[in-house]
GUPA-813971 format. One record per residue (C-alpha): y, x, z; residue in three letters. Coordinates in steps of 0.1 Angstrom, whole numbers, padded with zeros to 4 digits, always signed. Layout:
<pts>
YXZALA/...
</pts>
This chain:
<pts>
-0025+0088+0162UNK/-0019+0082+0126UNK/+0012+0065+0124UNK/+0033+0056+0097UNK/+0060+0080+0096UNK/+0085+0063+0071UNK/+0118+0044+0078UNK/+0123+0013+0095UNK/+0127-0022+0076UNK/+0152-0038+0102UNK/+0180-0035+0077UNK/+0188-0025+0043UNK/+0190+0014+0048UNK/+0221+0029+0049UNK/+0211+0061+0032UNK/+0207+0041+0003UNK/+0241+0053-0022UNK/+0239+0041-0053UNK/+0255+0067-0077UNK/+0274+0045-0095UNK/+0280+0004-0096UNK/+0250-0015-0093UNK/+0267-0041-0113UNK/+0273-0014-0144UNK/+0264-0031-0174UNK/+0230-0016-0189UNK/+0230+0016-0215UNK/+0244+0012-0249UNK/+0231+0024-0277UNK/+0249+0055-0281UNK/+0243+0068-0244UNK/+0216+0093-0244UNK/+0201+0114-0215UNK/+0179+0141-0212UNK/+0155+0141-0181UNK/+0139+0172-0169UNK/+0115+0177-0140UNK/+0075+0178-0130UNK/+0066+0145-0148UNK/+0033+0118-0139UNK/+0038+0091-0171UNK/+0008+0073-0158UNK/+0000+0075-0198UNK/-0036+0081-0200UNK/-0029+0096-0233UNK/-0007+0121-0224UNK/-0003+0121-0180UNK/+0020+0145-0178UNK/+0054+0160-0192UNK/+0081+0184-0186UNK/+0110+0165-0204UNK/+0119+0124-0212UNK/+0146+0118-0235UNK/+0162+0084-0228UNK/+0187+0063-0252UNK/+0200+0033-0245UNK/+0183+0026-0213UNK/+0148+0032-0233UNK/+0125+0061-0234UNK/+0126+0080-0275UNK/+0104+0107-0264UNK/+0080+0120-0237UNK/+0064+0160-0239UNK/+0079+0189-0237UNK/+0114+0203-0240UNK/+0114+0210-0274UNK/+0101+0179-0283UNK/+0124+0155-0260UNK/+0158+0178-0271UNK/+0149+0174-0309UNK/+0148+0133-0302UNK/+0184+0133-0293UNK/+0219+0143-0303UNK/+0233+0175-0298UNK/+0253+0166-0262UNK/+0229+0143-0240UNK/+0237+0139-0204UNK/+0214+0157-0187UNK/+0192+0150-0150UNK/+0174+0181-0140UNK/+0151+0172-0113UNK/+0140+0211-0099UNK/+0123+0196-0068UNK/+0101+0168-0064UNK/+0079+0147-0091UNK/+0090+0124-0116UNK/+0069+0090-0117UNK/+0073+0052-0137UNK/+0100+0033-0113UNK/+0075+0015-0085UNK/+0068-0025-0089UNK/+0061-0045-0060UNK/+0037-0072-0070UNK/+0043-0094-0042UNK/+0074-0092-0022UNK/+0097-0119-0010UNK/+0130-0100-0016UNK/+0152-0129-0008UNK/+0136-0140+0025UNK/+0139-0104+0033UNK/+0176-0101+0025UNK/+0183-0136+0043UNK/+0169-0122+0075UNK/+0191-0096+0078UNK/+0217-0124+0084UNK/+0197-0143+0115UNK/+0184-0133+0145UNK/+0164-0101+0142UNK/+0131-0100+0159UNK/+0113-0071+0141UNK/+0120-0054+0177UNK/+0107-0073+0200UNK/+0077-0061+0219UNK/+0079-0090+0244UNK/+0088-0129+0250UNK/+0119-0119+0274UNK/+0129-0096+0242UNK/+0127-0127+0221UNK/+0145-0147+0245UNK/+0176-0118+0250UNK/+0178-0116+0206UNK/+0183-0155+0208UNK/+0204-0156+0239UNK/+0229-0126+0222UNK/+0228-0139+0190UNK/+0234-0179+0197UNK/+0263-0159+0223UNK/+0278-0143+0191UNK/+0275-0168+0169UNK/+0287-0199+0186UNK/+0301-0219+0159UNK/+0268-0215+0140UNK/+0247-0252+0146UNK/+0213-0239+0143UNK/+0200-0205+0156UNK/+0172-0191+0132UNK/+0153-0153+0129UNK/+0142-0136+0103UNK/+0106-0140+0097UNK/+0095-0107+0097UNK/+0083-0107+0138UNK/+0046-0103+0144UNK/+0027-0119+0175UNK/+0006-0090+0177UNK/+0036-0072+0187UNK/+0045-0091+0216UNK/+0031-0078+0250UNK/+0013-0113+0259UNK/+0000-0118+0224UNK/+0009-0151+0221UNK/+0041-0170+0209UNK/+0069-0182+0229UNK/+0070-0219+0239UNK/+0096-0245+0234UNK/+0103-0241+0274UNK/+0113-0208+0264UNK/+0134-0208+0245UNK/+0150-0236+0257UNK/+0157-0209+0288UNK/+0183-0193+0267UNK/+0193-0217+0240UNK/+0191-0254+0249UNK/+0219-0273+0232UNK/+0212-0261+0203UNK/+0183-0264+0178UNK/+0161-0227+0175UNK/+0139-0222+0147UNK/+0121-0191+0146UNK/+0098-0188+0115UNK/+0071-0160+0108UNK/+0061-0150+0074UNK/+0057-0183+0061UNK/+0029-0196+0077UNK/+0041-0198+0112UNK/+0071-0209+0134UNK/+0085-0217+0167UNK/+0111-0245+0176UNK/+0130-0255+0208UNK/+0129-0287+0222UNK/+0162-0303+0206UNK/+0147-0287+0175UNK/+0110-0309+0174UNK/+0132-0339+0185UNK/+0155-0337+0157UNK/+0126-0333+0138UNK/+0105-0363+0151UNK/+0083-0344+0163UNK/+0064-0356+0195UNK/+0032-0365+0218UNK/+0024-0391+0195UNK/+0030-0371+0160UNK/-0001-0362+0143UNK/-0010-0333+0131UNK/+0004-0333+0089UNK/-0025-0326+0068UNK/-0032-0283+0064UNK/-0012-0278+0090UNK/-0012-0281+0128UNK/+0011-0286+0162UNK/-0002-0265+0188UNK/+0003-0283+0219UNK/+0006-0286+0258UNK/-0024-0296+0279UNK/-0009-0333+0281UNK/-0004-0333+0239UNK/+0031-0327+0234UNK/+0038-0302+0209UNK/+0044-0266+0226UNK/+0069-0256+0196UNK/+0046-0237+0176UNK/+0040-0249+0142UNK/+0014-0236+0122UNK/+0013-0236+0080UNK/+0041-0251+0060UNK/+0033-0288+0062UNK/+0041-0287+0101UNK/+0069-0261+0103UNK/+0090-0277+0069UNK/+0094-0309+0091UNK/+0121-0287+0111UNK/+0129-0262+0081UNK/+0143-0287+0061UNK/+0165-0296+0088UNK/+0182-0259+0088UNK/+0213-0253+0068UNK/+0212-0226+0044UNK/+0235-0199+0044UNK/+0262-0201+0017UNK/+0253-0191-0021UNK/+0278-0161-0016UNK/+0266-0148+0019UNK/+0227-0150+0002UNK/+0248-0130-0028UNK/+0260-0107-0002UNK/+0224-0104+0015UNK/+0205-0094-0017UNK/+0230-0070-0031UNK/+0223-0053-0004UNK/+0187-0055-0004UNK/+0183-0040-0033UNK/+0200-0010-0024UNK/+0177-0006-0001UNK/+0147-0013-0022UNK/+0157+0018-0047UNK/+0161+0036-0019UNK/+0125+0029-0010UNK/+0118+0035-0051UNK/+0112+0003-0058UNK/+0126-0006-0100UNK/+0109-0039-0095UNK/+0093-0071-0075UNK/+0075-0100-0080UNK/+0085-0127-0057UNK/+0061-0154-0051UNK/+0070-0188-0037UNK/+0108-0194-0052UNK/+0125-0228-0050UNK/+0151-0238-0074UNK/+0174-0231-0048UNK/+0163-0196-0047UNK/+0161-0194-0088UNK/+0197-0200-0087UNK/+0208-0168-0065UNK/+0187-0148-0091UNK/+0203-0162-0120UNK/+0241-0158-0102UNK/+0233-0123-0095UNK/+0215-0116-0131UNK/+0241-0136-0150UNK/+0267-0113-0131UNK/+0251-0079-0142UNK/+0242-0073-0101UNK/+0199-0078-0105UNK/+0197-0039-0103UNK/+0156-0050-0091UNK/+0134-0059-0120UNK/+0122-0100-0107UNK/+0094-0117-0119UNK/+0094-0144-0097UNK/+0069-0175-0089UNK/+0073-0209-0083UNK/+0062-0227-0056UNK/+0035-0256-0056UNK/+0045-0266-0020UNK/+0018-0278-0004UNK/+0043-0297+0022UNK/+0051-0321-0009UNK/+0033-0351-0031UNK/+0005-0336-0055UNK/+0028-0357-0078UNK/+0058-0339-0074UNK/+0040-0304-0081UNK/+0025-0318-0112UNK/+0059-0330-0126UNK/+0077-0299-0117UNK/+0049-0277-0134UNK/+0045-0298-0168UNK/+0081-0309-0171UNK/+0109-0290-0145UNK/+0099-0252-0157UNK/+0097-0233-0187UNK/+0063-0214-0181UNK/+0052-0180-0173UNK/+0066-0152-0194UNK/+0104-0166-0199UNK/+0133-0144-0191UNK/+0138-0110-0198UNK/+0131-0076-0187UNK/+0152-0080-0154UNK/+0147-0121-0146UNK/+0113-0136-0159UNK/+0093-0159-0147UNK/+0056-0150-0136UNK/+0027-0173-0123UNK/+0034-0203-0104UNK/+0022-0196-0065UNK/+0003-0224-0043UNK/-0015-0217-0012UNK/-0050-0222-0003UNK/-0056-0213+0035UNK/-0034-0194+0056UNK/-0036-0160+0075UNK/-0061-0141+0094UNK/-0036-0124+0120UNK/-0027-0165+0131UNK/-0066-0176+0125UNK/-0054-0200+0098UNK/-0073-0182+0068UNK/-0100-0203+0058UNK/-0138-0183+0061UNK/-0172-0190+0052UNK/-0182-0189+0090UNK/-0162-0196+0122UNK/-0136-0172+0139UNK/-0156-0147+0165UNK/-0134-0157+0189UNK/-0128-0197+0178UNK/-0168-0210+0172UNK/-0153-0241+0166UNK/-0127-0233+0140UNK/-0129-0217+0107UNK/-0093-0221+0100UNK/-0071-0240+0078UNK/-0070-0253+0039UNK/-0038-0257+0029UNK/-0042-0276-0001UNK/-0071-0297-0008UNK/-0095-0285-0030UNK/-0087-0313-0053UNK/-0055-0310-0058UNK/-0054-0278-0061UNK/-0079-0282-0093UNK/-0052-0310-0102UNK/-0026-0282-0105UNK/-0047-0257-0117UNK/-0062-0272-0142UNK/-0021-0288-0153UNK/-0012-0245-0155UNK/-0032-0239-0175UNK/-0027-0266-0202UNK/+0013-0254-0203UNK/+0002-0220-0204UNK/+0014-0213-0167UNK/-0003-0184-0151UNK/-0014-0193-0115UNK/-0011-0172-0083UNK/-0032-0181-0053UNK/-0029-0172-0016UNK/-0059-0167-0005UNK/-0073-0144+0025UNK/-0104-0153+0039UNK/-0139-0158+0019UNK/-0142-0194+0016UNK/-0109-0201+0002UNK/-0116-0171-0024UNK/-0148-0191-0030UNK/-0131-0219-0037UNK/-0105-0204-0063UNK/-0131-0186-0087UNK/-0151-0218-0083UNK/-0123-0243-0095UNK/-0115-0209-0121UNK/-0146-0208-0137UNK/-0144-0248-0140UNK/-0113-0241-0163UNK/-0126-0209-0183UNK/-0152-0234-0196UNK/-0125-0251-0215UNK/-0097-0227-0214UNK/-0099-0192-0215UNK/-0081-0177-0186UNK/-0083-0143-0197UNK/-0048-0145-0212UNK/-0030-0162-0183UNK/-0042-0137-0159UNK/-0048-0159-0130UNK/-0045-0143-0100UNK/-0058-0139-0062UNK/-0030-0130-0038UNK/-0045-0109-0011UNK/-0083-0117-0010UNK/-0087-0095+0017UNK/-0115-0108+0039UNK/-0142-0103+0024UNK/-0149-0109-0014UNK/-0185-0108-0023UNK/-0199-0086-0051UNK/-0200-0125-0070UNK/-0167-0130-0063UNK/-0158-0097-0079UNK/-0178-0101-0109UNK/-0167-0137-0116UNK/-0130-0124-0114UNK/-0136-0096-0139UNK/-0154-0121-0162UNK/-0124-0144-0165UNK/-0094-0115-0164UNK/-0081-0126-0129UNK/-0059-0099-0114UNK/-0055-0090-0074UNK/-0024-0087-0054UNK/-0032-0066-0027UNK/-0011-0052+0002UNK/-0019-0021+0018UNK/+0007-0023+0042UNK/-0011-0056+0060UNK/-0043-0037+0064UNK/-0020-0010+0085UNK/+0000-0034+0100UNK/-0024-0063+0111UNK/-0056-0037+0115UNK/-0058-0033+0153UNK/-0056-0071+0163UNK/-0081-0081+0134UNK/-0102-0049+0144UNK/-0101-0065+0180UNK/-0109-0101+0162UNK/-0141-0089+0140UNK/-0148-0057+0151UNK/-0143-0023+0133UNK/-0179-0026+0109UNK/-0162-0060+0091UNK/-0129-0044+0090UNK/-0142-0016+0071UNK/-0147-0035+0040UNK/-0120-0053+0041UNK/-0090-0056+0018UNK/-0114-0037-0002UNK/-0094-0017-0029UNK/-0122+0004-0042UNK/-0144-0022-0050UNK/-0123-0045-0069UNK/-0110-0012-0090UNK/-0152-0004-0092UNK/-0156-0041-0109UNK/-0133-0040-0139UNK/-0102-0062-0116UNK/-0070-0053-0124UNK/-0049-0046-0088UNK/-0010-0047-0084UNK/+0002-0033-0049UNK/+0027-0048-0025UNK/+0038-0053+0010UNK/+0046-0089+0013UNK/+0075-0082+0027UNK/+0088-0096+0049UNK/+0056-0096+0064UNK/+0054-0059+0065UNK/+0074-0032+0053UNK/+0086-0028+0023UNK/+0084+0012+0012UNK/+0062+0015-0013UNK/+0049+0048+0001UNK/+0034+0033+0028UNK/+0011+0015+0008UNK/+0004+0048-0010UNK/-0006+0068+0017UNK/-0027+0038+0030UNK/-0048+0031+0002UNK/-0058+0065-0001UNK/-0062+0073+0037UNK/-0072+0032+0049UNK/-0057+0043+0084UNK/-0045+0010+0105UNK/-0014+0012+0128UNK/-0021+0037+0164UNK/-0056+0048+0153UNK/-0070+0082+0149UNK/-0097+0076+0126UNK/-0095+0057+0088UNK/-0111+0025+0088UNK/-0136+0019+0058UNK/-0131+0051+0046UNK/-0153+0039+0016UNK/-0125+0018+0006UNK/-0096+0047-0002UNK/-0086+0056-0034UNK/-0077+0084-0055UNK/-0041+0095-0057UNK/-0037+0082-0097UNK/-0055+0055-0085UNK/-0028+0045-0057UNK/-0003+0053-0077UNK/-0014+0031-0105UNK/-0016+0002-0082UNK/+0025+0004-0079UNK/+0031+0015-0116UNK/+0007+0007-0145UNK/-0015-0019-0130UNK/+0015-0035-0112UNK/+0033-0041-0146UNK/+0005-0057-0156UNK/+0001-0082-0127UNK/+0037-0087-0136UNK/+0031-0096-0175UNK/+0051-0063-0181UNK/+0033-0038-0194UNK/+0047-0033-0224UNK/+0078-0027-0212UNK/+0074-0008-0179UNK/+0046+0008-0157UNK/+0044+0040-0174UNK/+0066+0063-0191UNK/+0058+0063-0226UNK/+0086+0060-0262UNK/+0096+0028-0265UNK/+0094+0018-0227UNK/+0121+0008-0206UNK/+0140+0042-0185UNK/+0127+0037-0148UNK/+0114+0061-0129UNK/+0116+0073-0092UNK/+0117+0104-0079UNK/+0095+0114-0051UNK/+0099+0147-0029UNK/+0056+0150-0032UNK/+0036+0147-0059UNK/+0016+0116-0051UNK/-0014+0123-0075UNK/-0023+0157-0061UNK/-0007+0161-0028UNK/-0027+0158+0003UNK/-0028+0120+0013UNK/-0009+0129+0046UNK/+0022+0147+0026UNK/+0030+0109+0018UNK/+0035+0101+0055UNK/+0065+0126+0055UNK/+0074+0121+0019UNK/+0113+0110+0007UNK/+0128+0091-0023UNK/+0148+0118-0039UNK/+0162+0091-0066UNK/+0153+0060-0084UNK/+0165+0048-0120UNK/+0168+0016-0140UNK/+0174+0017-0175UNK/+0181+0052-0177UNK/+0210+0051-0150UNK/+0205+0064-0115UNK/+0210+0036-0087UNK/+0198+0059-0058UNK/+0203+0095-0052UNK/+0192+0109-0014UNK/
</pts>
């Protein structure tokens, strides 16, 4: 079976040794270095080199020897890279890096393969942790995972932790609560469902625990107490050591409150944001249409503030909700559901409401949308707006748009400049149980990487971690191979990609999802010094070399912050 060979995302790796203190303060001026090694610049005007020479955390020169010695002084330090291949540091377009740190903290149910394994992770960690008033998980746990396929109920986990409240979320668009923690909540027989969302319930109509979409399971999230600013400190310190251990020199995160803005400005006004962060604001869909319009023409500066290690990208709203929990909204009904074609999150008014309010401040937009109708929708409301405003330069963009885009949606999105975020790793991870939901002929075409490149669309890569994992490589070997998790065979094998063009997806085209191009993507003079070092070279080497493949070292600014 063609598994996915690389490490484990249950923790931050601890292989992952920094060679000298993430919190260093960046090159000066004077520094130079000399980098050596097999070289891909993903510059199209000159794609490969033997030698960079870097001063001040910024490339001077890229060729040969010669010409990278002659651009510096007399003594440089010098990295000789004799094994491996020498690529632009790798960008994550779409990652949630804090909700991935943060998890580390709770109770950890990446493992569990069963309802009794969820149950023993609550029972042991509500045991260890008794002072703690709420027990919460991580949200990287899948349902497909689980032996019976289904979530736990409220019953359940009220078998191990009754007195107090359990909230178990899932990848933001799913979560599971205990009985004291719907009561605390208000949540009852006679609650109704919140509009986009939904309570699935018991045959009598009380609420079973599970909540689907944000504006049912925030009525118990907002309940939780956070963690302290310096434990989430703690948290994504560590995270990131683990993210250049994957190769990763930068992430956009999509969906930040101001809470979570003011961890990435502790850390970056410390000198510790080793992770290049674009990150997004969130239109939440759980609050008044009038309190996302205020926040987006009057609480923000817009897209494009910051600098090259804290800026501010696209603001992020969702649309419908995901495939693997039949929430994302489609043109026809689920196979298995005739009477339910999932869920809009956010009303197609408002939604042109906020759309329509980015682009007047010059806000880019980002918009979550998997199935076909609610990508219908979001070129439609689009177009509406390129009429009057051209949207070319704000790079509006679809985040995921993986089941199925139509050759007119692909066309209209290269018209109007609007960028994809797409994540390999989902197609891997949520393959067999949407393979076993449409069938393997639908699958095939979708999260269709080829054919958005075919159309002119710009397309950033990413894992949406939590969701899955975070190592870029997996997403590498994926896009060029389209295997899904325990299968023999690719699936849509029409789909895959060329090795520059996978690459590309993580370097060049992902800075430019991440308005960032001209400083980072590629290694060209007058760039910014990241790179990664991979033990293959991912442009020529047989796609299945990535499955095995290791992150030798990764570099920010010219200064190594991972060496294997």
């Amino acid at each position: 079976m063609a598994c996915w060979r690389g490490s484990s995302t249950r923790s931050p790796s601890s292989t992952a040794r920094p060679s000298r203190p993430e919190a260093e303060a960046p090159m000066t001026t004077q520094e130079e270095v000399l980098v050596t090694g097999d070289i891909v610049t993903m510059d199209r005007d000159r794609p490969r080199a033997q030698a960079l020479a870097v001063r001040g955390g910024r490339i001077v020169a890229v060729g040969t020897l010669d010409e990278a010695r002659a651009a510096l002084g007399p003594a440089p330090r010098e990295v000789r890279y004799g094994e491996g291949t020498v690529v632009p540091g790798l960008i994550d377009t779409h990652n949630h890096m804090q909700w991935t740190a943060i998890q580390t903290r709770l109770v950890d149910l990446a493992p569990a393969r069963s309802i009794a394994d969820v149950q023993e992770a609550v029972r042991a960690y509500a045991q260890r942790n008794p002072d703690k008033p709420w027990i919460m998980s991580g949200s990287g746990w899948h349902v497909v995972s689980l032996r019976e396929g289904r979530y736990p109920t409220r019953q359940e986990l009220d078998a191990v932790c009754a007195d107090r409240p359990v909230y178990l979320p899932r990848v933001g668009h799913a979560a599971v609560a205990n009985t004291l923690a719907l009561k605390m909540a208000g949540i009852a027989r006679e609650t109704p469902d919140p509009p986009g969302g939904r309570f699935e319930r018991e045959p009598d109509g009380h609420p079973n625990g599970v909540l689907l979409e944000p504006s049912a399971f925030e009525q118990v999230a907002r309940l939780v107490p956070p963690l302290s600013l310096e434990e989430q400190a703690d948290a994504l310190r560590e995270m990131q050591r683990a993210y250049h251990a994957a190769g990763l020199t930068g992430i956009m995160d999509p969906g930040i409150s101001p809470e979570m803005m003011r961890l990435y400005q502790l850390l970056w006004r410390r000198g510790e944001l080793t992770i290049r962060s674009v990150v997004m604001p969130l239109a939440d869909s759980s609050l008044p249409l009038e309190v996302n319009l205020a926040s987006i023409t009057h609480a923000w500066p817009t897209t494009g503030f910051g600098d090259a290690r804290l800026k501010l990208g696209g603001v992020k709203l969702f649309l419908d909700g995901g495939a693997s929990l039949g929430t994302a909204l489609m043109r026809e009904p689920y196979p298995d559901e005739r009477c339910n074609c999932g869920i809009q999150v956010t009303p197609t008014e408002s939604f042109r409401q906020i759309a329509w309010a980015c682009a007047k401040q010059g806000w880019s937009l980002g918009v979550h949308v998997v199935g076909g109708k609610a990508i219908d929708i979001a070129l439609e409301v689009f177009a509406e707006i390129d009429q009057e405003i051209p949207l070319k330069p704000l790079r509006f963009s679809l985040i995921h748009a993986y089941l199925w885009p139509e050759a007119r949606n692909i066309r209209e999105a290269a018209r109007m400049g609007i960028t994809v975020a797409t994540q390999c790793s989902m197609q891997y991870t949520f393959g067999p149980l949407l393979v076993k939901r449409f069938g393997t002929a639908l699958m095939a075409t979708a999260t269709p990487v080829r054919s958005w490149i075919d159309g002119g669309v710009v397309v950033g890569g990413g894992s949406d971690s939590p969701v899955t994992p975070y190592q870029p490589l997996l997403g590498l070997w994926q896009a060029r191979t389209r295997h899904i998790a325990g299968t023999d065979e690719p699936v849509g094998r029409l789909q895959a990609v060329s090795g520059e063009e996978a690459l590309a997806l993580y370097t060049r085209d992902a800075a430019y999802v991440s308005f960032s191009e001209h400083e980072r993507g590629v290694l060209r003079p007058g760039l910014l010094a990241d790179w990664t070092v991979l033990s293959v070279d991912p442009v020529t080497c047989d796609p299945e070399a990535l499955r095995g493949a290791r992150v030798l070292a990764t570099a920010v600014d010219g200064r190594v912050v991972h060496e294997a």
